[in-house]
N, C-alpha and C positions, 0 to 999 in steps of 0.2 A: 377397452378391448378393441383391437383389431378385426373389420372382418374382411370378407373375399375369401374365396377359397384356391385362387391361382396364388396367393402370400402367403408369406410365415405370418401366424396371431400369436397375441401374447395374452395371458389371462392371468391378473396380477390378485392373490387371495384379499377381501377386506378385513380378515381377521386376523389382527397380530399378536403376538405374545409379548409379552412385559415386562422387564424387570429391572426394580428400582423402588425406590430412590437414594442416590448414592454418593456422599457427601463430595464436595471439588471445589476448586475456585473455577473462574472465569475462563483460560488460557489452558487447564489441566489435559484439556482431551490431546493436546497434540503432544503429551509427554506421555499418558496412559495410551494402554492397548484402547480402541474404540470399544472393543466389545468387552471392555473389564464390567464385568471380573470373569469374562469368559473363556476359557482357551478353548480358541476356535480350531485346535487340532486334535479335538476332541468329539466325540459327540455331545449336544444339549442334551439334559435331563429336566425336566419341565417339573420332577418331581424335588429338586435339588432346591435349598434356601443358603442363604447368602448373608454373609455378616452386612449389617448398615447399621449405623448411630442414630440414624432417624427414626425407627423403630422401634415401637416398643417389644421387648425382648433381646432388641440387637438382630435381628434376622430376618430379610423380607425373602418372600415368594412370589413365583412368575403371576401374573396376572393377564386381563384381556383387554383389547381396545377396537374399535370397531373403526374404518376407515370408511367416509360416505362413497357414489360415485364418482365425485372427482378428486378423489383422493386425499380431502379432509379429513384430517386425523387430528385426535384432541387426545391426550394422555394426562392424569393425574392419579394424585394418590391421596383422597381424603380421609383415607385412615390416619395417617400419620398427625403426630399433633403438632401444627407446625405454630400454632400461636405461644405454644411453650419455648418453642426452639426457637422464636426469633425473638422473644421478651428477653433473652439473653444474648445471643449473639448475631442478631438483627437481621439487614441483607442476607449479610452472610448465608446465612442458613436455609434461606429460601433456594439458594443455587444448588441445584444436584444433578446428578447423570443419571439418563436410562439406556437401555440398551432393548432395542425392539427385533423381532423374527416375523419374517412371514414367508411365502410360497409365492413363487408367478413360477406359469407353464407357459414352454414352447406349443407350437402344433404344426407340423411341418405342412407344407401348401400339399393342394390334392396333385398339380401336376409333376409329374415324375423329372421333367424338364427342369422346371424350377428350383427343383431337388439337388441339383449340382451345381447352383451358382455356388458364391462364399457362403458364408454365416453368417447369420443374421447379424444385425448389431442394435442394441438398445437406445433409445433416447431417451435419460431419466431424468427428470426433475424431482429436485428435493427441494424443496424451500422450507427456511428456517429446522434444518436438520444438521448436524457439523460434517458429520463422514458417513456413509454407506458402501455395502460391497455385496457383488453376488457373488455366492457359493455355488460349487454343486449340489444337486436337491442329492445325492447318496454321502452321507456323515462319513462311510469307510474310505473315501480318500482325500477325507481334509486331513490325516496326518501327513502327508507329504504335498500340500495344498496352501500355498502360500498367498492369503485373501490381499487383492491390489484392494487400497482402501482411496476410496472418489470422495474429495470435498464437497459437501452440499452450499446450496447456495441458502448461508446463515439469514443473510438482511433481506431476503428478498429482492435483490436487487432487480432496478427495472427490466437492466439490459443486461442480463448475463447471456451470454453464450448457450448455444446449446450442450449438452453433456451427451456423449456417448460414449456409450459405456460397452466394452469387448464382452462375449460368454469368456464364463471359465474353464468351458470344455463344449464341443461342437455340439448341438443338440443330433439327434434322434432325425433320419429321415423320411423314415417308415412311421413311427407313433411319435405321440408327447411327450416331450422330457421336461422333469420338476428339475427349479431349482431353488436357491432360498435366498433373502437378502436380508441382510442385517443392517439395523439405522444405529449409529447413535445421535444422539438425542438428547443435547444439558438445556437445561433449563437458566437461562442468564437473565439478569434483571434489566441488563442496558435493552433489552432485547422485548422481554413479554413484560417488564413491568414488574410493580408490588400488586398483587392479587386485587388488595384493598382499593386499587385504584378501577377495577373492572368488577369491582363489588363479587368478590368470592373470598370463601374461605383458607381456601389453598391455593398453590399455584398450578396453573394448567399451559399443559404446554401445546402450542398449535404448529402444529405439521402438514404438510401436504404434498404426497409422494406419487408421483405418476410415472409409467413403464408404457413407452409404447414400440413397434417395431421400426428401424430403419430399415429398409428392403431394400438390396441393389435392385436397380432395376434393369429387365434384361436387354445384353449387352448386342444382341444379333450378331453381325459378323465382325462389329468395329470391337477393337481392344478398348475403347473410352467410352465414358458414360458420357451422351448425349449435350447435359452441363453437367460437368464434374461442382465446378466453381459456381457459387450462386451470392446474388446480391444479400446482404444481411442490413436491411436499411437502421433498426434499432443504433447499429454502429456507427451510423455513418454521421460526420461533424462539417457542419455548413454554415456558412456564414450569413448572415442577412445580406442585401442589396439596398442601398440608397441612390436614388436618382440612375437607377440600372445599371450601378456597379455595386459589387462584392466590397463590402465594408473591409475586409482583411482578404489578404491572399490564400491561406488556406482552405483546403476542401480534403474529406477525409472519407473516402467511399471502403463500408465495409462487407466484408468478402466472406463466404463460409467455404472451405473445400471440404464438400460431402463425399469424396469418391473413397472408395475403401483401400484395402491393404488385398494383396492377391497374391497368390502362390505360383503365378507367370511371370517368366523372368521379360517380359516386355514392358511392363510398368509397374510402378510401385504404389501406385496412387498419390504421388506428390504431383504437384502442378506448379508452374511458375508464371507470374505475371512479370508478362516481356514487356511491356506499352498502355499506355490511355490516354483518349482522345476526343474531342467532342467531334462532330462527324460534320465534313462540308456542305453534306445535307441537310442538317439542321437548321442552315442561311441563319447563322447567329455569329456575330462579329467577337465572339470570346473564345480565346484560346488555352490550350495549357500547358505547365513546360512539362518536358520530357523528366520520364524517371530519372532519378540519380543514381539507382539502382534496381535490378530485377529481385525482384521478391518471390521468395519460394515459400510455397503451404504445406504443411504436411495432412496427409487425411485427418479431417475431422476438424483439423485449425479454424477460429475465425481471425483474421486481419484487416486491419484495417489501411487500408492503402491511401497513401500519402500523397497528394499533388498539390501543386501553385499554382495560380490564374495567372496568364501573361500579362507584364503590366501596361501595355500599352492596350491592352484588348477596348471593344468599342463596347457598344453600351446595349443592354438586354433589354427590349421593350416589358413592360409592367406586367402585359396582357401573357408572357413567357412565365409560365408557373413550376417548369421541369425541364431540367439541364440533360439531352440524353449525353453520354458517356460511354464510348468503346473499349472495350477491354480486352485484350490479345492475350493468351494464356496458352503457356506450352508445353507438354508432361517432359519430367523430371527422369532419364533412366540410369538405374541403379550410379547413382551419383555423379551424373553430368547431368547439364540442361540437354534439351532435343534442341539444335538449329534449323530441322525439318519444316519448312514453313509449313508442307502437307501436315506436317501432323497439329500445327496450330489453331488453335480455336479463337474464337469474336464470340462473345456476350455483348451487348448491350444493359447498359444501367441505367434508372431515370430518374434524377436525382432530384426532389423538390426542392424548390425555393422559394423565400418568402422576401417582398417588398415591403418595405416600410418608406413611409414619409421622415424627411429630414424635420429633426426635432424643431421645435423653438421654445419660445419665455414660457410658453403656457401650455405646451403639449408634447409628449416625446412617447417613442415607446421603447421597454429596455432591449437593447441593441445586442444582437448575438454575431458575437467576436471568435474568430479563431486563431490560432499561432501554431509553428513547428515548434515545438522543442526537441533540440534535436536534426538527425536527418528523417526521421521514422516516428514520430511522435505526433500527431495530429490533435490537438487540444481544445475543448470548445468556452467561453465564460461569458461574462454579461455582463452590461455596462448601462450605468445610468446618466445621459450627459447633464452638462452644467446647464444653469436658462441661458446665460451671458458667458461672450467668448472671453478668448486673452484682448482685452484690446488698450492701447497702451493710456494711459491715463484715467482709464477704470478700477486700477485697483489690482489687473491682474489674475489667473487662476491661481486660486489654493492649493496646498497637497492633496491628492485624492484621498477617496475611504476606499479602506481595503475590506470588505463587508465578507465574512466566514459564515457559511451556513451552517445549520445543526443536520444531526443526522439523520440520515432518512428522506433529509432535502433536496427532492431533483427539480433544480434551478431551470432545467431549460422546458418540463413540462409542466411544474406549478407556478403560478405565480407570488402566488403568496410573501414569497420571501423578497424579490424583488419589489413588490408593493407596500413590505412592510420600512422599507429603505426611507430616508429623508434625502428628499433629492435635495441638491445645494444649487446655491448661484453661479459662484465660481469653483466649483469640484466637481471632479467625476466622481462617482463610486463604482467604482469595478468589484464584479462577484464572480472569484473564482470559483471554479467546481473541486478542485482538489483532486478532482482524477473519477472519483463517486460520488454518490448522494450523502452514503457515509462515512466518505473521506477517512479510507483504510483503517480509532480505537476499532469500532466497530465496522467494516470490512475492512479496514485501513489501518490508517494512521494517525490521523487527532488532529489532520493539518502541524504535524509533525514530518520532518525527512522530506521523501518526497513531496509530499500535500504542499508543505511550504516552499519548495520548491517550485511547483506551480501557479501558487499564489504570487510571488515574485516574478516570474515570469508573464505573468498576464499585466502586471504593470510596465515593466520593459515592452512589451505585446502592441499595448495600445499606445504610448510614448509612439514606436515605430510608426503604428498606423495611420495616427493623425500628422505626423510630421511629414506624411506625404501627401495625403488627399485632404486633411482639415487644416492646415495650415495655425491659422485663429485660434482652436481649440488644443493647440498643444502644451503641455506641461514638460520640464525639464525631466531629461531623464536620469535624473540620479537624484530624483525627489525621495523626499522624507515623505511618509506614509504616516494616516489616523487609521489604526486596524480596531474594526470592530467584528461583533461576533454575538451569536446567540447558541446557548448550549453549546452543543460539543465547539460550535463554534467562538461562542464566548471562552474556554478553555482553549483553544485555537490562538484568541487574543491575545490571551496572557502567555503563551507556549512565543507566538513568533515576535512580541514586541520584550519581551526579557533575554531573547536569544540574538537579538539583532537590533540593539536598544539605539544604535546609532541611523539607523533606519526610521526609525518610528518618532513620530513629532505627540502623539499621544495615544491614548485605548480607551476604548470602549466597550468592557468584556460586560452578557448579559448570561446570568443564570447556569454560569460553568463551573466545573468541577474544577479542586484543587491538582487532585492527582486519580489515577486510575484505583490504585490498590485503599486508597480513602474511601472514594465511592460504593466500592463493595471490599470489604475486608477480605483476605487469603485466610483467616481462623481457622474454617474449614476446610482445608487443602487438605488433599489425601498425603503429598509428598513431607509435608511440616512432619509427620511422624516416623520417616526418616534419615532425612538427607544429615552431614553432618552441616556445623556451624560454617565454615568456611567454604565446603564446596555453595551453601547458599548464598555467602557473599558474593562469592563470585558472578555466581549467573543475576543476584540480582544487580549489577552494576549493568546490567541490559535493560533495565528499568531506569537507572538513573537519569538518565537525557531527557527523563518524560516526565520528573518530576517538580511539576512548575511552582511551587514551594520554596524550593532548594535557590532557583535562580531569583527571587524576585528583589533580590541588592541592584539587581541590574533595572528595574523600575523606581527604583529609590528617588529621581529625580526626572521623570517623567509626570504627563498630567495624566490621570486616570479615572474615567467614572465609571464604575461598580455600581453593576446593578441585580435584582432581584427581587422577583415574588414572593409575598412572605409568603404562602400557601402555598409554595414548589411542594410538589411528589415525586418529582421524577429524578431532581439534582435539591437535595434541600438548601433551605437558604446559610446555612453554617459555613459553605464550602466560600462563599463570597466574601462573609463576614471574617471568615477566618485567613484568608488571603489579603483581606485588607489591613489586620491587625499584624500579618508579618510584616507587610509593606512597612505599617509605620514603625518597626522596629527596628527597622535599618534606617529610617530617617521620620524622628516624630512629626518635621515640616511638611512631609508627601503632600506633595498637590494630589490629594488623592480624595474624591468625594465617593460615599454607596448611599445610595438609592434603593430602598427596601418596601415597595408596593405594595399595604395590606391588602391581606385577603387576596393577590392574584395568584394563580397558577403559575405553572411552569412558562406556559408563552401564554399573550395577549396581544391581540395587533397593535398595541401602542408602545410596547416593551423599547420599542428603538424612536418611535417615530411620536415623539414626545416634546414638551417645552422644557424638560429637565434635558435629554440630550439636544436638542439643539442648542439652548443657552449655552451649555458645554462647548458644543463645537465653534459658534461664535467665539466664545473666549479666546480657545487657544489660535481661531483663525486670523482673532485682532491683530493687526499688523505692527502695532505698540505692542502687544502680549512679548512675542518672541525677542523684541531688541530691549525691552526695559528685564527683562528677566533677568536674575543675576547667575553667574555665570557658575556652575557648579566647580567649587572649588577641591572636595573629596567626594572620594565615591568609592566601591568595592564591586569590581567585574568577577560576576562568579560561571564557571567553563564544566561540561564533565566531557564533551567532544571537541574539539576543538573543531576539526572540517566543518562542523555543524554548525560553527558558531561566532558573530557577528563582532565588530568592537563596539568600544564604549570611552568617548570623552575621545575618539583615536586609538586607543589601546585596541590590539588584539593578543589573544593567548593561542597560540602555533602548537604547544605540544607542552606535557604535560609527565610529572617528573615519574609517577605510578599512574597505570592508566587504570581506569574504574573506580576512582575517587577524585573528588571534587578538586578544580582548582582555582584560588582565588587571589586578585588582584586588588589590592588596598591601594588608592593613587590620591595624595594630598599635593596642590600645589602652594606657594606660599606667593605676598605681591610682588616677588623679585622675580616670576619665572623659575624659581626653583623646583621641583618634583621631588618629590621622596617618594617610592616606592616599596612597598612589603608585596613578595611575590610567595605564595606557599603553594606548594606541588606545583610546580610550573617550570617547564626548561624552556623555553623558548615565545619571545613576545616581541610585537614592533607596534611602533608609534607612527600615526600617520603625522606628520607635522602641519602640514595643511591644518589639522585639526585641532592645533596644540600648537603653542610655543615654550618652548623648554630652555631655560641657559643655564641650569645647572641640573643634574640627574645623578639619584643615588639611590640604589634598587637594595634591598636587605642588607641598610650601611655601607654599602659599598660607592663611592664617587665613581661614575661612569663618564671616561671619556670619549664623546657621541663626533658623529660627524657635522658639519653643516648645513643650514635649514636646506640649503641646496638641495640636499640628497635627496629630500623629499619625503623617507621612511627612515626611523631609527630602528635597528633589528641588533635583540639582546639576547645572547643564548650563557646557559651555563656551563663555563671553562670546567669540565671535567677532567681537565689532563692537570688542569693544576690544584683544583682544592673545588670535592662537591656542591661549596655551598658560594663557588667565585663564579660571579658575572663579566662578560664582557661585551663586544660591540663589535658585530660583523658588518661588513662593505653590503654582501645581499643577502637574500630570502633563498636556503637552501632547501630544496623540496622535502626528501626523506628528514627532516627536521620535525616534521608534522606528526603526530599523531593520529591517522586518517578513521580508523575506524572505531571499533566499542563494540561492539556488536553487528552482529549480522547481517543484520536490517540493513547495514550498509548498500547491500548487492541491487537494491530499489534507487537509491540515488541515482537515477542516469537520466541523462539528456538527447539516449537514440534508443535502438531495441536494443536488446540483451539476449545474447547469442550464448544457444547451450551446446556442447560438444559432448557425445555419446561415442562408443564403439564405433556403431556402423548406423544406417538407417532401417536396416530390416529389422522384423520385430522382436523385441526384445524386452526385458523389466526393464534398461534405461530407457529404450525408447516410451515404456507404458508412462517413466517417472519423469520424462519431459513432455511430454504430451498432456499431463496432468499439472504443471508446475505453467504452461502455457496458456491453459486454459483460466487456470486458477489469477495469474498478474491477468489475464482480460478481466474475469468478474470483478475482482478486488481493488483492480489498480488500474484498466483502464491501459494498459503496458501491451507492445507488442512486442513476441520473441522468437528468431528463428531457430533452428537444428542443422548442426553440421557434425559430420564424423570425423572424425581423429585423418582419416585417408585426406578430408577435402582439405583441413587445415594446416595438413602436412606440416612444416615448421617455420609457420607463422608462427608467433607469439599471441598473437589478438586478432579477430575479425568484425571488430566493430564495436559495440560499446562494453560496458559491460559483462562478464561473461560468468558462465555456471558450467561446474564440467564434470559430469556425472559417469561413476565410474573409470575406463580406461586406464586405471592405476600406471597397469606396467606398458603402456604405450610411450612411443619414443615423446611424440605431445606433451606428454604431462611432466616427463623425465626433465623436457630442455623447458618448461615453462617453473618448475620451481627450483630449478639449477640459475636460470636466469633472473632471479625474484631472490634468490638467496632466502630461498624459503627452509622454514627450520625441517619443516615436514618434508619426509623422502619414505618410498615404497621399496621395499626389500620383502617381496612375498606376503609380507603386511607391514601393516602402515605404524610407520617411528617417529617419533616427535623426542629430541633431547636425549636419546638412548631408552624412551618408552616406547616398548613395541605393543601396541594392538590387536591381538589376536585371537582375540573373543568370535568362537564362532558366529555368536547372534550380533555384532557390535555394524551400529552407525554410524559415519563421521560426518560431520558439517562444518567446513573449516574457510576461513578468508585466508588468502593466501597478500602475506605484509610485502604491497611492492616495495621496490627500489630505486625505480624508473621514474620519469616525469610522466609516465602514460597517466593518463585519465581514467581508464579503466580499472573497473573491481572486481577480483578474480573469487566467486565462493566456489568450493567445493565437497560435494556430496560423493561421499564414498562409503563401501560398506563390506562385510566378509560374506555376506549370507545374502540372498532374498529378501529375510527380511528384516536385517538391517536396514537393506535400503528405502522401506518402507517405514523403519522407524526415522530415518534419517528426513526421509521427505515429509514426515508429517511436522519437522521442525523448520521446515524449510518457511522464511519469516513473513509469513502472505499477513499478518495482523500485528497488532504492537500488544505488548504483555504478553508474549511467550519470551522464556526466559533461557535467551541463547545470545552467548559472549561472540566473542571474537570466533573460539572455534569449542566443540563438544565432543565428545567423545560416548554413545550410552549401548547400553545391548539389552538383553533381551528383561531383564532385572525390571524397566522403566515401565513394561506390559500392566504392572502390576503396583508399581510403588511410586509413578511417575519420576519426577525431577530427582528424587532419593536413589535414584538405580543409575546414576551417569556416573560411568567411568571415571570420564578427567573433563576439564573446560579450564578456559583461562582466555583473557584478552594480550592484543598486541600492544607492545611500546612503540616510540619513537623507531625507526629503521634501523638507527646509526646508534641504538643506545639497547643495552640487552637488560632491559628494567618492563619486564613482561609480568603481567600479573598471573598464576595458574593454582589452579588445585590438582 
């Protein structure tokens, strides 16, 4: 509770109401209404019981739960017999939804003055909650009351953002006004565990829900708050200093704009950052370069602002602990910047930094690295150096280790993980952070998409950095990588060295799961009870790219040592054993060794830093190992993305003949240089020859006549104009050839911010659903994104990387951007796809628009006919991996209730140039 009596208070009730528990998988809430089985355009009835399969009878009733003062909140339900329900259907069963109610009151300040600034606006923290929303406290007009639903922050993450949260209606400025908030609330096992492991009978779920007030504060006669813009140091990514210089060039200062939204047309509460600057006063010989761009915030936004240290800059004395930093920031009016320099503001920021000693043979400390990716992307990882440099007659550095942490690991405040690392003689090991601590399965990605993207990237990272300031210590940069991993990281392992198997010299996966839908079974989805067979094919080919099972022909002939706890609780040991027995089935010889540690846990500090993985790493580091090895003569490159996905032996697979089914590459050579080839679902592939030498090639019996090694690449597409199943041989690499996307998730792949296009910037549902979708890639992803209107973008095509374009339908923007994209999808008062019109009043769209261009960018679009469409639409919008959204979907109002069973239509895209689209 807030107090002061010149402020608004907020007084948030500790007692909630209950109800549950309610069968789901993993992913299900962002298909179901939040509050299922509630319709929230109703009144609650507290006296009302509810079908559930957990129950005995089939029927649970509301119940109570007591919230402490700070907002700890425990929910369970030990009536239920859940030792019965998991003796048969395991995990599974323990996963379920609740759905909680409580009250928090306004109280308007005693001064009458105060009474006429804006409205209040909330700061909620949810942690470990999926979604929440405030209501109005009177039930008679939520029938025409369309609840915005707020992602909570599921992992706890360290550094989320703050959340602010808008009233649903102005409060009361005379008395209190009640209102009500709704949580939901699944209980996931990646998340709180098997009960058995926290010694309980059941499972309980730990929540913690806080409400406090944002107050503007008062304005006097200036139109601007004081500091609109404020330091957010949490965000901010810095590099170490050696010998008083910044080991990397990057520096990443983050930014909150608190100032609100106002019904004066002189400012909107957008602010822009014009410049930053270390200040000539600070008699410090380090400089920085000038923006590349000016950066706009919108209210509430954090960012994280992007700058380079000049490289000639002189050297920081030791005894210098804090970089100050000027920031020039200048409100934003109704859609132009101010050039006012009067009306410009100066902040100062004071950015800490940390000295370390330059490593040597017997001491180092792990070194915090940063890179751009991107023009807007600021990245932070960690690195462990070698004892011994490159120095010529010594032997040389090795391939680095690409070390994946598990989830929940934040690499730059624990150490743990960096100390449980084997350091090498001659290797780095670089530790990426993947964007989070839990690297997007769980708030993320699995070190999937993005994640491995940044993984990759921080070895290109430090390549750069030492190639200028360490000389000695640099490694080629088109090195072969040893990816290792524990937990989710260990699945990490096997996810980026099966996916990019020409990349990786060998793995080290500890204690990871095979696949997601393995680890906890779907049994109990609400939606398995109605969707048909085929619309679920479809949406599950959004799982496919994630299913590290499906790939591992592409490990067939790599070194691998498997490892695992026999006593795991958390990932059992089956998921290892059984990944190793596919291995050898694609090849009984696998150099593939598992490691099964009686009686440990899930982790133990020796899981990596062992005499069983170092013997390993010696091996494959022997310099004899890689020249006496004999040369793989067959092998089977198995694809389901292609954009996604790496070659093998030289091979790559470009595009794919149905998209959302596997495609694979069978390549036997014989001792004349011959190749024979079996390509199945596959239209387009090349050879790198560098990598391969070929003098004779024959792809599905066919003799192909190739060009000369000269060329460099041999690129094979199927002649469709003469016979489906005829190969032939192109001069180059056609872009639209590719098959770029699969699913959604796509719209994460970017290397700058990602720019969302709305109507207008005054407030509005898009604006509430891009403000929520901004906030949400910070917590999750660590992603920065700006907002432009249809007016600023006028007819450009792109504004930067990446792009999201919510609503606008019948704007001239949207008309020339899928006229020039030969997008199948067009708006005629609703939305048609192939002569299927859309016009479900409750219907949400979530669609990837199939370029055509050589642009780089990925156009998703969220469209909708209703309110809340659009909010069914955003709760698909793909902030996690296992929600089960293709290329594009179609659902309406049906999904509230039946999830993934209530979607309209879904399908993914083909090739550009080839109309072999997969849909239901």
């Amino acid at each position: 509770m807030d107090s002061g009596t010149r402020e608004w208070r907020v007084e948030m009730s500790q007692e909630w109401d209950v109800l549950g528990p309610f069968p789901i998988h993993a992913r299900e809430q962002h298909f179901l209404s939040p509050a299922f089985p509630l319709d929230l355009s109703k009144n609650i009835d507290l006296t009302c019981t509810y079908p559930s399969a957990y129950a005995d009878g089939g029927y649970v009733s509301w119940s109570k739960a007591s919230s402490d003062e700070q907002g700890g909140l425990e929910v369970s339900h030990p009536n239920i017999r859940w030792e019965q329900l998991r003796a048969t259907e395991g995990w599974a069963a323990l996963q379920h939804h609740n759905v909680l109610r409580t009250y928090l009151t306004i109280y308007p300040p005693d001064s009458k003055q105060e009474r006429t600034v804006a409205d209040p606006r909330l700061c909620v923290e949810c942690l470990q909650g999926a979604y929440f929303s405030i209501l109005p406290g009177d039930e008679t007009t939520w029938t025409t009351h369309v609840p915005e639903w707020y992602m909570g922050n599921v992992y706890a993450l360290e550094r989320a953002p703050v959340q602010f949260v808008s009233l649903p209606m102005s409060p009361c400025r005379a008395e209190a006004t009640r209102y009500q908030v709704v949580l939901c609330a699944p209980y996931e096992i990646r998340l709180f565990g098997d009960p058995q492991s926290y010694n309980s009978a059941h499972p309980i779920l730990s929540i913690n829900f806080t409400i406090s007030i944002d107050t503007l504060p008062s304005l006097g006669t200036s139109p601007y708050l004081a500091t609109p813009v404020l330091h957010a140091p949490a965000h901010d990514i810095i590099p170490d200093f050696i010998y008083g210089r910044p080991f990397s060039p990057t520096l990443g200062i983050g930014l909150r704009n608190v100032d609100f939204f106002r019904k004066t047309k002189s400012t909107s509460g957008w602010w822009t950052v014009v410049s930053a600057a270390i200040p000539p006063c600070a008699g410090l010989e380090l400089s920085l370069c000038n923006l590349v761009t000016a950066i706009r915030l919108a209210p509430t936004q954090t960012h994280v602002l992007t700058l380079e240290f000049q490289p000639d800059s002189g050297l920081i004395p030791t005894n210098v602990t804090e970089l100050p930093v000027d920031i020039t920031i200048s409100p934003f009016h109704d859609e132009f910047a101010c050039g006012d320099v009067d009306e410009q503001r100066i902040f100062r920021v004071n950015v800490p930094i940390r000295h370390i000693s330059m490593w040597t043979s017997f001491s180092f400390t792990a070194i915090r690295a940063t890179y751009n990716l991107g023009f807007s992307n600021p990245t932070i990882f960690l690195v462990l150096p070698p004892r011994y440099p490159n120095k010529e007659g010594e032997g040389g550095l090795k391939e680095p280790i690409l070390a994946l942490h598990g989830a929940g690991v934040d690499i730059i405040n624990q150490t743990f993980w960096a100390d449980s690392l084997p350091r090498q003689d001659r290797a780095w090991v670089i530790i990426p952070s993947g964007r989070t601590s839990w690297v997007i399965h769980i708030p993320g990605l699995d070190w999937h998409g993005p994640s491995a993207i940044d993984a990759f990237a921080a070895v290109t990272a430090l390549h750069d950095i030492l190639r200028t300031e360490f000389v000695d210590w640099v490694y080629p940069r088109d090195t072969k990588l040893i990816v290792m991993g524990h937990s989710n990281g260990g699945q990490g392992a096997w996810y980026i060295a099966s996916r990019w198997p020409d990349k990786v010299k060998a793995v080290v996966a500890a204690a990871g799961y095979i696949k997601s839908q393995a680890y906890v079974p779907w049994t109990m989805s609400r939606f398995s009870h109605f969707i048909d067979p085929a619309l679920r094919a479809i949406l599950e080919t959004s799982l496919l790219p994630d299913d590290n099972d499906l790939f591992l022909s592409n490990l067939a002939h790599t070194p691998v040592l498997a490892i695992h706890g026999g006593s795991d609780d958390n990932v059992p040991p089956w998921h290892t054993r059984e990944a190793v027995s596919v291995l050898r089935e694609w090849n009984p010889d696998a150099d593939v060794m598992y490691h099964e540690e009686p009686g440990q846990p899930h982790w133990w500090l020796e899981v990596l830093k062992s005499s069983c993985v170092q013997a390993f790493l010696d091996r494959v580091y022997c310099s004899s190992y890689g020249a006496s090895k004999t040369k793989c003569r067959q092998f089977t490159l198995t694809v389901a993305v292609p954009a996604e996905s790496g070659s093998m032996g030289g091979w790559r697979v470009h595009a794919l003949e149905v998209p959302g089914r596997l495609g694979r590459l069978e390549v036997c050579e014989d001792d004349e240089g011959g190749v024979n080839v079996k390509a199945s679902n596959i239209s387009v592939v090349s050879l790198d020859l560098s990598k391969a030498s070929v003098s004779r090639l024959v792809i599905n019996n066919q003799s192909i006549a190739h060009a000369s090694a000269d060329a460099g690449t041999i690129w094979l597409e199927q002649d469709t104009h003469r016979n489906p199943t005829s190969w032939k041989a192109v001069d180059s690499y056609v872009h639209n050839f590719q098959q770029p996307y699969g699913r959604a998730q796509a719209i994460l792949n970017t290397d700058g911010i990602i720019d969302i296009v709305i109507p207008s910037l005054h407030h509005s549902s898009e604006l509430s659903a891009a403000l929520r979708i901004i906030h949400n890639l910070r917590t999750y992803h660590l992603l920065d994104a700006r907002i432009f209107s249809t007016h600023e973008v006028g007819g450009s095509l792109t504004c930067g990387g990446n792009m999201i374009v919510i609503g606008c339908a019948d704007s001239l923007f949207v008309k020339d951007l899928l006229r020039c994209n030969q997008s199948d999808w067009s708006y005629e008062g609703a939305w048609v796809l192939s002569d299927k019109k859309f016009d479900n009043p409750t219907s949400g769209l979530i669609f990837l628009v199939k370029r055509t261009s050589n642009a780089a960018n990925t156009m998703l679009f969220l469209q909708s006919s209703d309110p809340g469409g659009l909010e069914r639409a955003l709760r698909l919008f793909p902030i996690r991996t296992g929600v089960l959204v293709p290329d594009w979907l179609v659902v309406d109002g049906r999904v509230d209730r039946i999830g993934a069973g209530g979607a309209e239509a879904a399908g993914v895209w083909g090739s550009a140039s080839r109309s072999n689209n997969g849909k239901w």
